[in-house]
mmCIF file of the N, C-alpha and C atoms, coordinates in Angstrom:
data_MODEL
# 
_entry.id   MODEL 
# 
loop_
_atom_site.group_PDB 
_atom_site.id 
_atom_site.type_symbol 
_atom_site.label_atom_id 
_atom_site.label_alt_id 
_atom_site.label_comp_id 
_atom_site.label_asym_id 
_atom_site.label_entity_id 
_atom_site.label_seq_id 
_atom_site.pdbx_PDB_ins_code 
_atom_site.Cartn_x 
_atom_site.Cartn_y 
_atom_site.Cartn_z 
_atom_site.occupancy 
_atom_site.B_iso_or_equiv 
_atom_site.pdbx_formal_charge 
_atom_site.auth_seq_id 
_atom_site.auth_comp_id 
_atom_site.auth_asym_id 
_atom_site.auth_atom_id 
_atom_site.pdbx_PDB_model_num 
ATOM 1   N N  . UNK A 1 1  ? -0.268  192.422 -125.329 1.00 0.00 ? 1  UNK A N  1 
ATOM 2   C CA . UNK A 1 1  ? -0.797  191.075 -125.462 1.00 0.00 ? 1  UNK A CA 1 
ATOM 3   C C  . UNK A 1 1  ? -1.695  191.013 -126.702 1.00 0.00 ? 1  UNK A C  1 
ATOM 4   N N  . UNK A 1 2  ? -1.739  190.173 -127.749 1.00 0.00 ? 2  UNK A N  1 
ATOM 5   C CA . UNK A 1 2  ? -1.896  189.952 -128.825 1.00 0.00 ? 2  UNK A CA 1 
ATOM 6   C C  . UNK A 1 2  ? -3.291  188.941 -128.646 1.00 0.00 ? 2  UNK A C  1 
ATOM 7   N N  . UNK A 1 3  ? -4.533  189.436 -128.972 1.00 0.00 ? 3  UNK A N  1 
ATOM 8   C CA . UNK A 1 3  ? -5.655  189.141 -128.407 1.00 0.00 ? 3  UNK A CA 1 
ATOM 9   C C  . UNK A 1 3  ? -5.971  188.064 -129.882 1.00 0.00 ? 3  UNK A C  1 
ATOM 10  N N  . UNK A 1 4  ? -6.616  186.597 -129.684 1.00 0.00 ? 4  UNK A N  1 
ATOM 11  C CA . UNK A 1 4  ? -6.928  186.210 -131.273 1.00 0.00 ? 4  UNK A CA 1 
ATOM 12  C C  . UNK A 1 4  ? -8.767  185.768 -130.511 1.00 0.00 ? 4  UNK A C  1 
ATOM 13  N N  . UNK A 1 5  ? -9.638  186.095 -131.451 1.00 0.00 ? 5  UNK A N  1 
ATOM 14  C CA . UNK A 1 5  ? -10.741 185.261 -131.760 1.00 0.00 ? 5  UNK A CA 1 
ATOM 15  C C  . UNK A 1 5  ? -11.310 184.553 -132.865 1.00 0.00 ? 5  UNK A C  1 
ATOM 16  N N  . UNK A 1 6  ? -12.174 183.872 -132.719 1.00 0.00 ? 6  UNK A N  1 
ATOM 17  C CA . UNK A 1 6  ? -13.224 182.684 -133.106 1.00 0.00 ? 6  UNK A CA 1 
ATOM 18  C C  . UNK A 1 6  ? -14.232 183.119 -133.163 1.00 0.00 ? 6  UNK A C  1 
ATOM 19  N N  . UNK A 1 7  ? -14.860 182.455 -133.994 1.00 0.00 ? 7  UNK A N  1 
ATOM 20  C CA . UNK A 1 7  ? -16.395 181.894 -134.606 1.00 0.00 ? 7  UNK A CA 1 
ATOM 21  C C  . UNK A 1 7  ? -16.744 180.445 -134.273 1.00 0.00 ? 7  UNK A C  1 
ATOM 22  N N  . UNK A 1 8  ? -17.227 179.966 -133.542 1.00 0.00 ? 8  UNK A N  1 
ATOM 23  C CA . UNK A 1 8  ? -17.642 178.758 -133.376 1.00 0.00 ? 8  UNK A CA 1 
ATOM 24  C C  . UNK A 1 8  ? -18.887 178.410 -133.671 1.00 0.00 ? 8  UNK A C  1 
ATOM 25  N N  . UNK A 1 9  ? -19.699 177.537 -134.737 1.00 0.00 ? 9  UNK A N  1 
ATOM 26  C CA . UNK A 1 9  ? -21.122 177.333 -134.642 1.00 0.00 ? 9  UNK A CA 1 
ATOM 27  C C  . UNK A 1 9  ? -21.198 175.908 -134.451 1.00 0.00 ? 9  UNK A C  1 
ATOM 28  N N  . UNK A 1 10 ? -22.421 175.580 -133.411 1.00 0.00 ? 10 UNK A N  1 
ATOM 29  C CA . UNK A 1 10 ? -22.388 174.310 -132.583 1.00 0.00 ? 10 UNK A CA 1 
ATOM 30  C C  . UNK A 1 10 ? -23.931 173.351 -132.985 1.00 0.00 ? 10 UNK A C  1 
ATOM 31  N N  . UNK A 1 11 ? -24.009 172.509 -132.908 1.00 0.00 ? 11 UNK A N  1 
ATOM 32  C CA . UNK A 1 11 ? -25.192 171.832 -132.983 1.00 0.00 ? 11 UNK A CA 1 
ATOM 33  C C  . UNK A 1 11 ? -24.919 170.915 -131.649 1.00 0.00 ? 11 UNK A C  1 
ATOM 34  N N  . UNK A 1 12 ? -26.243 170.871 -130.923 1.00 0.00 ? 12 UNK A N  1 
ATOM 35  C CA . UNK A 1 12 ? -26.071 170.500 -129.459 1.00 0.00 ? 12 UNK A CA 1 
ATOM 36  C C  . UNK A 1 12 ? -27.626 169.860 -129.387 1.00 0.00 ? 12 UNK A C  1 
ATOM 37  N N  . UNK A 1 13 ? -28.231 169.103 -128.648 1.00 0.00 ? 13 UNK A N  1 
ATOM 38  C CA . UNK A 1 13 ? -29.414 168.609 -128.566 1.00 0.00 ? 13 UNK A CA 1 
ATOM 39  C C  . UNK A 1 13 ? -29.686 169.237 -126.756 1.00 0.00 ? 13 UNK A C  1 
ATOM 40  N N  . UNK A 1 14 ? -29.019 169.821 -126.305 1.00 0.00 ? 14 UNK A N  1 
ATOM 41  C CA . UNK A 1 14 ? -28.786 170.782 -124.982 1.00 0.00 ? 14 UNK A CA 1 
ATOM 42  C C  . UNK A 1 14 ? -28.652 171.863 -124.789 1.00 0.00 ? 14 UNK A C  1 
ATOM 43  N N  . UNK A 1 15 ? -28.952 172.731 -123.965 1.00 0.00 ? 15 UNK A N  1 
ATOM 44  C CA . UNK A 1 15 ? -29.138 174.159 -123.645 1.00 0.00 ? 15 UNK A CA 1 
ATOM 45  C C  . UNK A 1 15 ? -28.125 174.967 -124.384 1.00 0.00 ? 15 UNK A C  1 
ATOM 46  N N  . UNK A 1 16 ? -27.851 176.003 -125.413 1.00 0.00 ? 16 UNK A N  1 
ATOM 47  C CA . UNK A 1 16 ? -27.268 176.006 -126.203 1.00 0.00 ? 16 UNK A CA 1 
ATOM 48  C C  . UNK A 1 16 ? -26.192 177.138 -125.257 1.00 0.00 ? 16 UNK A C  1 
ATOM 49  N N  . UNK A 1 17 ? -26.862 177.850 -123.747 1.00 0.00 ? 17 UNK A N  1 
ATOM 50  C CA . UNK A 1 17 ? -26.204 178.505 -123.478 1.00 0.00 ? 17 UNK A CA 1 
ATOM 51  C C  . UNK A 1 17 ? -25.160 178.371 -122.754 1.00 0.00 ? 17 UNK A C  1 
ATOM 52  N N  . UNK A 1 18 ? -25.853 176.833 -122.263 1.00 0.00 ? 18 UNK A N  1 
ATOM 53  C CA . UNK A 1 18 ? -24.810 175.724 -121.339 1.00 0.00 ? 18 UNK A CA 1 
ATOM 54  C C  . UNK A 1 18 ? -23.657 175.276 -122.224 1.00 0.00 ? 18 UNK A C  1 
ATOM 55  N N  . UNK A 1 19 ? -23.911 174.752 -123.366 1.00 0.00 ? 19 UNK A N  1 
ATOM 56  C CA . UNK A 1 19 ? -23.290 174.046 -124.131 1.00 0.00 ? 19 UNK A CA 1 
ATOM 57  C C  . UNK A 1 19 ? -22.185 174.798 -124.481 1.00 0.00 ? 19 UNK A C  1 
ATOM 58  N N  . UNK A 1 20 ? -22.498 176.617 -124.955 1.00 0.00 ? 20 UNK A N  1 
ATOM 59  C CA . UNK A 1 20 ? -21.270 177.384 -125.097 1.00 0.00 ? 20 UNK A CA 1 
ATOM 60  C C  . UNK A 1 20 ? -20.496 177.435 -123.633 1.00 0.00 ? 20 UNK A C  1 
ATOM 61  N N  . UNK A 1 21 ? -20.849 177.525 -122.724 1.00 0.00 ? 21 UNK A N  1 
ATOM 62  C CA . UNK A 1 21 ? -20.351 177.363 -121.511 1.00 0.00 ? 21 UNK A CA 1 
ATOM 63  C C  . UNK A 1 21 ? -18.877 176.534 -121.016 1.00 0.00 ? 21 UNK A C  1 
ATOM 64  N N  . UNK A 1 22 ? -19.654 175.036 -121.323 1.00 0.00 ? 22 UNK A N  1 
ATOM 65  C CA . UNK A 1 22 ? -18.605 174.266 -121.905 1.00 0.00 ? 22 UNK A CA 1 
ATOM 66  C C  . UNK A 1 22 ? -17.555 174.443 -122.684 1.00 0.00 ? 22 UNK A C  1 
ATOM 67  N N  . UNK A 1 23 ? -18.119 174.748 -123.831 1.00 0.00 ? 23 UNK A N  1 
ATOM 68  C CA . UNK A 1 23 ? -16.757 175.007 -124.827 1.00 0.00 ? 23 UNK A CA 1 
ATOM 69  C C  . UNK A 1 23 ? -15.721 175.923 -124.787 1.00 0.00 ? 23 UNK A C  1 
ATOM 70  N N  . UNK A 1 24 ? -16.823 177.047 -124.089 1.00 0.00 ? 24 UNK A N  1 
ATOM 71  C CA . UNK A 1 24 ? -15.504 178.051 -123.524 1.00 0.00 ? 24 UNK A CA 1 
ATOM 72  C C  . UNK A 1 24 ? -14.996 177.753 -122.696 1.00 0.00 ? 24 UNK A C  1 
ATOM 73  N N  . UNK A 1 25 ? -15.055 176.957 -121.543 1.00 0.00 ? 25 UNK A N  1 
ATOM 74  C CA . UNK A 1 25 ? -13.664 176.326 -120.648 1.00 0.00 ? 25 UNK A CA 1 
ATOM 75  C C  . UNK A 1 25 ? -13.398 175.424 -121.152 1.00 0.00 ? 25 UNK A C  1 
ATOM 76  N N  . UNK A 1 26 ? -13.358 174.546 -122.014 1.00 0.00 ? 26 UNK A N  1 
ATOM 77  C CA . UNK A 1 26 ? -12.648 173.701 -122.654 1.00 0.00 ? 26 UNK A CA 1 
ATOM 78  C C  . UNK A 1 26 ? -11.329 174.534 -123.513 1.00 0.00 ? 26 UNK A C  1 
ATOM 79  N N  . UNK A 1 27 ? -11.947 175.526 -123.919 1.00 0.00 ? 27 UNK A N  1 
ATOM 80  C CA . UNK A 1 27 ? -10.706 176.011 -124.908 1.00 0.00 ? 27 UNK A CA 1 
ATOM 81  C C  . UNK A 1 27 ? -10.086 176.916 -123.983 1.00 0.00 ? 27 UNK A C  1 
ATOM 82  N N  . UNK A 1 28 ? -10.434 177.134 -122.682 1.00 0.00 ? 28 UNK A N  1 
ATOM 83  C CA . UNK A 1 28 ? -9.673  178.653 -122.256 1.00 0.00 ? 28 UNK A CA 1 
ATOM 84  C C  . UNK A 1 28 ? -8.709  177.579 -121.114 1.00 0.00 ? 28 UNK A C  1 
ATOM 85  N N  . UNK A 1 29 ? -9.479  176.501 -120.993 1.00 0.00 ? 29 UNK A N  1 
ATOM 86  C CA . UNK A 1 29 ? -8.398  175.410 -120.202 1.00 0.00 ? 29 UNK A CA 1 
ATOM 87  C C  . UNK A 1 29 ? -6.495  174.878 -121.118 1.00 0.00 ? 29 UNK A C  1 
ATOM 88  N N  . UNK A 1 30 ? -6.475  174.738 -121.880 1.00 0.00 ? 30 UNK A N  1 
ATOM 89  C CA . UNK A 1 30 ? -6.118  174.163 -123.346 1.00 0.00 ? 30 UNK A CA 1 
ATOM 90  C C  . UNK A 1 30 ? -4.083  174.393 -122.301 1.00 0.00 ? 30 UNK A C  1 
ATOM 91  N N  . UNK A 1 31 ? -3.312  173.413 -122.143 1.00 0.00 ? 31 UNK A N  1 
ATOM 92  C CA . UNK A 1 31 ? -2.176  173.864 -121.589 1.00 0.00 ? 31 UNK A CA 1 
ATOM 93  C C  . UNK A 1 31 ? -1.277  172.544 -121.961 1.00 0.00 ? 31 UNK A C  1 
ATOM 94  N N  . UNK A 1 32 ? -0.103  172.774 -122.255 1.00 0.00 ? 32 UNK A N  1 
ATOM 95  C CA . UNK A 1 32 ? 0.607   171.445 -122.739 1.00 0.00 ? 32 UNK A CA 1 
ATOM 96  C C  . UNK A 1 32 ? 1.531   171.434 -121.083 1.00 0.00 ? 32 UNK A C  1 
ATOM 97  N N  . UNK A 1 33 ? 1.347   171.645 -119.964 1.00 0.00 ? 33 UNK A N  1 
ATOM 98  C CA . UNK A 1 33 ? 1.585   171.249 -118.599 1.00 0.00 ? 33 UNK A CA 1 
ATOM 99  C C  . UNK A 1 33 ? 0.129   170.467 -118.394 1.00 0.00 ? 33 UNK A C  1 
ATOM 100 N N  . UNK A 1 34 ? 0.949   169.350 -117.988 1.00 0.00 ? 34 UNK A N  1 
ATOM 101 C CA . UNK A 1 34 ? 0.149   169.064 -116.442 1.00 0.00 ? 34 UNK A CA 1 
ATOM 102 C C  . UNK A 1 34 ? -0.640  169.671 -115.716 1.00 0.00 ? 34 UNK A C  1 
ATOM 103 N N  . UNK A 1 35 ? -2.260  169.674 -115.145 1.00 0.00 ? 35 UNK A N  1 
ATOM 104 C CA . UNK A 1 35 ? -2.477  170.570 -114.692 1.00 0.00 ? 35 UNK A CA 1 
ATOM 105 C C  . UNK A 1 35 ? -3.744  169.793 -113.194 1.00 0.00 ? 35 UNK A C  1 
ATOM 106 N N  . UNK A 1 36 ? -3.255  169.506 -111.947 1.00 0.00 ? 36 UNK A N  1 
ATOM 107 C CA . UNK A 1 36 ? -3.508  168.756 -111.254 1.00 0.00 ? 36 UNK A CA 1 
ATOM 108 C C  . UNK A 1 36 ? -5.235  168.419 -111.213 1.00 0.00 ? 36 UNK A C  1 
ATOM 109 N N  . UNK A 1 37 ? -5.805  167.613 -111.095 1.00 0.00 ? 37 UNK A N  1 
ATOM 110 C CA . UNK A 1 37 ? -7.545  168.216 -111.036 1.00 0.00 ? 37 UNK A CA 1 
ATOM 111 C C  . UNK A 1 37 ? -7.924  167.469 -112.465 1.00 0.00 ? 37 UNK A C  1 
ATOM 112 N N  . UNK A 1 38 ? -7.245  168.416 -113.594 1.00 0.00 ? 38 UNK A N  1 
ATOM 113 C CA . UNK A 1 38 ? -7.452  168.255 -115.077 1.00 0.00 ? 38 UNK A CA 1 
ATOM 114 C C  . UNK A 1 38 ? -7.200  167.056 -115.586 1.00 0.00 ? 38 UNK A C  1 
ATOM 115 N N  . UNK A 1 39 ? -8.525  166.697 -116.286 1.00 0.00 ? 39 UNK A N  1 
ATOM 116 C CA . UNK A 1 39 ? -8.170  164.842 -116.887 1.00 0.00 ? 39 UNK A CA 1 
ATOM 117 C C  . UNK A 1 39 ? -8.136  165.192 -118.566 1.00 0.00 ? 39 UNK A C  1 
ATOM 118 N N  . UNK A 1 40 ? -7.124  164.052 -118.605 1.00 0.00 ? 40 UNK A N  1 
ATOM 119 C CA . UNK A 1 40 ? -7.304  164.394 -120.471 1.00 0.00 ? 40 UNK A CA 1 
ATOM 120 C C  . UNK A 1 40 ? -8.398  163.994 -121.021 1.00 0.00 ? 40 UNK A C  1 
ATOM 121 N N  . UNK A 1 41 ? -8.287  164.474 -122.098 1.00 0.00 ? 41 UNK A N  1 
ATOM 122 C CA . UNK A 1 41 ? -9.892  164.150 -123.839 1.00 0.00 ? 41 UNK A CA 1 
ATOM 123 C C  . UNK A 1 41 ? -9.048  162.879 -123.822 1.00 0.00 ? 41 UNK A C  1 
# 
């Protein structure tokens, strides 16, 4: 399995540890199915 990473730098007016929090299930969510629960951006 062919592993890729990122650099992400964020400006947030919120907990910056929360905020990465977020972003990492936003991107580890990421699926071109349907996924029941899941609402689109």
């Amino acid at each position: 399995m062919e592993r890729i990473f990122g650099t992400y730098y964020i400006e947030t007016p919120y907990d910056p540890e929360k905020a990465a929090a977020v972003l990492a299930g936003e991107q580890s969510s990421g699926t071109f199915v349907a996924v029941p629960g899941k609402q689109k951006s």
